[in-house]
C-alpha positions, 0 to 999 in steps of 0.5 A: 203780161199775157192774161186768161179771163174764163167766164169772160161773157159773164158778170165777175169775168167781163168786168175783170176782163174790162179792167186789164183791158183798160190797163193795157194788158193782153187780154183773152177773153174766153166763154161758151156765151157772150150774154153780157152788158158791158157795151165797149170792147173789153179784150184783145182777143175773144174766143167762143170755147166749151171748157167743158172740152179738155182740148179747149182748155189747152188752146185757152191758156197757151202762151198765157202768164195768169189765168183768172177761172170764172167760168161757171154755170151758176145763178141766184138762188132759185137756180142753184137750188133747182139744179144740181146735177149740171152744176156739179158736172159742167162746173167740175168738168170746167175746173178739172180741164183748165187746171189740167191745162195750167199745169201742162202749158205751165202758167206762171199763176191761176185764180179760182172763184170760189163761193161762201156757198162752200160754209157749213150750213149749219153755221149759218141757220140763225138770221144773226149770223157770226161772220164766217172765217175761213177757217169755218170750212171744216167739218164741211156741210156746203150749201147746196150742190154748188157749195159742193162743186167749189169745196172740191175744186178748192181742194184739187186745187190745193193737190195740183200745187202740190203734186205739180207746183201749179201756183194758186190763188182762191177767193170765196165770193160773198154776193157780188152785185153790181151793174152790168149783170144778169138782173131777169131769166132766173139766174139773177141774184138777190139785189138785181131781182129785187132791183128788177121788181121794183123798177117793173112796180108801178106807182103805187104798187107792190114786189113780192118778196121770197121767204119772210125777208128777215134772212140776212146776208152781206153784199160787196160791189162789183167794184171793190171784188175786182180790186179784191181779186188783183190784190190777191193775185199780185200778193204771196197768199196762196189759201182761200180769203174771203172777199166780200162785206161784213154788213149784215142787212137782211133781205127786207131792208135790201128791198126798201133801199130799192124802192127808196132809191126809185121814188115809188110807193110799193109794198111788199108782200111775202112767198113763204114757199119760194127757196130763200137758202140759209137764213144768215151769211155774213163774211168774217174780212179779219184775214183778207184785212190783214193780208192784203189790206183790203176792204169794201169801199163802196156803201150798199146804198151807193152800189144799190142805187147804180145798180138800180140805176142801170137795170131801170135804163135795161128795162126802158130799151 
């Protein structure tokens, strides 16, 4: 089994990456950047390439059986909000390429990473949130450009399995988190920025907290979405599954569980005025239960406390 990871140098990718490689699979790890944490070697072979270049794409998944597509340009909420025209351009270029490139090298399988940004957000005004199923997609209404970016590429995805038999897999990402991450620069997400601030705090001290922290969301371990995304691609299941948590905590509770794992005295203090996104998301697992007998193994207060663990050494270097 010959295997592409696009995105290698970021989060998700370098840790799937990491996985095959340990598995003693071939593994081409493929990004425009090499930013990561993950200090071993995670792939047999490494290539720096702009997939946003059509020719790249096809150098890239040559002589591959499956394709796993994580490249994108993205961040947490404060970046997706503030960019939309790069997003939606690099992103759609990048996806548009190596599905172009899967089907002319014929790749026996290809995984996108899509995101719970493409849920209406009207469903998603109240901090009490119901879970969002799949079917929840349509009428679409995706948070953000980035929401929009990935309802696309879904459905283009969906046209090249028809029109070309490309055999697809898509999961909808709900807030991965985990070590070995982006956790300072403005591209980090909610538990790594809340993780960074409180390891910055002194003792006593204070973090600030954007938006007035009763916004919700669920969160699922690094861990447990790698396991996700190969349950998927190793079943029969060819439509979008959400891969992700059903525990719905809202962001001041995330924050206090990071300042209890530290041992400090901190408060909290709140910018009303700072992007906070929807006011509650929480991922519905009915159907990636019963599809692939998946589910998150590893408590937020566990992944909490590595992650918090592992920003705390970056910052000691």
């Amino acid at each position: 089994m010959k295997i592409l990871v696009t995105g290698a140098g970021g989060f998700i990718g370098s840790h799937l990456a990491k996985e095959f490689h340990k598995k003693g699979f071939f593994v081409r790890a493929v990004d425009i950047k090499w930013d990561n944490y993950i200090e071993e070697s995670y792939y047999s072979e490494k290539a720096t390439l702009d997939l946003r270049i059509y020719e790249n794409c096809v150098e890239a998944t040559k002589g591959i059986d499956y394709v796993y597509n994580l490249a994108a340009n993205m961040g947490g909420i404060g970046f997706i909000t503030e960019v939309g025209a790069d997003i939606m351009y690099d992103n759609t270029l990048i996806n548009s390429f190596v599905i172009k490139a899967c089907s002319e090298n014929k790749i026996k399988r290809l995984f996108f990473s899509s995101s719970a940004c493409i849920y209406p957000i009207q469903k998603q005004w109240d901090a009490d949130v119901k879970p969002l199923k799949e079917e929840d997609a349509y009428p679409a209404e995706p948070d953000e450009f980035y929401g929009w970016e990935k309802l696309y590429t879904e459905k283009m995805m969906e046209a090249f399995q028809r029109d070309y038999g490309v055999d697809i897999r898509i999961a909808r990402f709900h807030n991965i988190y985990g070590p070995e991450g982006t956790y300072k620069g403005g591209r980090e997400k909610s538990p790594a920025a809340l993780c960074r601030k409180v390891a910055e705090a002194k003792s006593p001290g204070e973090i600030e907290i954007w938006g007035d922290g009763k916004q919700t969301r669920s969160y699922c371990y690094i861990d447990d979405c790698i396991r996700g995304i190969i349950m998927l691609m190793e079943s029969n299941y060819n439509k979008p599954l959400n891969i992700g948590s059903d525990r719905l905590v809202t962001i001041e509770e995330l924050a206090d569980m990071a300042i209890k794992i530290s041992g400090k005295k901190i408060k909290k203090k709140y910018n009303l005025s700072a992007p906070q996104g929807v006011r509650g998301r929480n991922a519905d697992l009915t159907k990636v239960k019963e599809i692939l007998n998946w589910t998150p193994n590893i408590s937020l207060e566990e992944g909490l406390e590595k992650t918090y663990k592992w920003i705390e050494r970056q910052l000691n270097k």
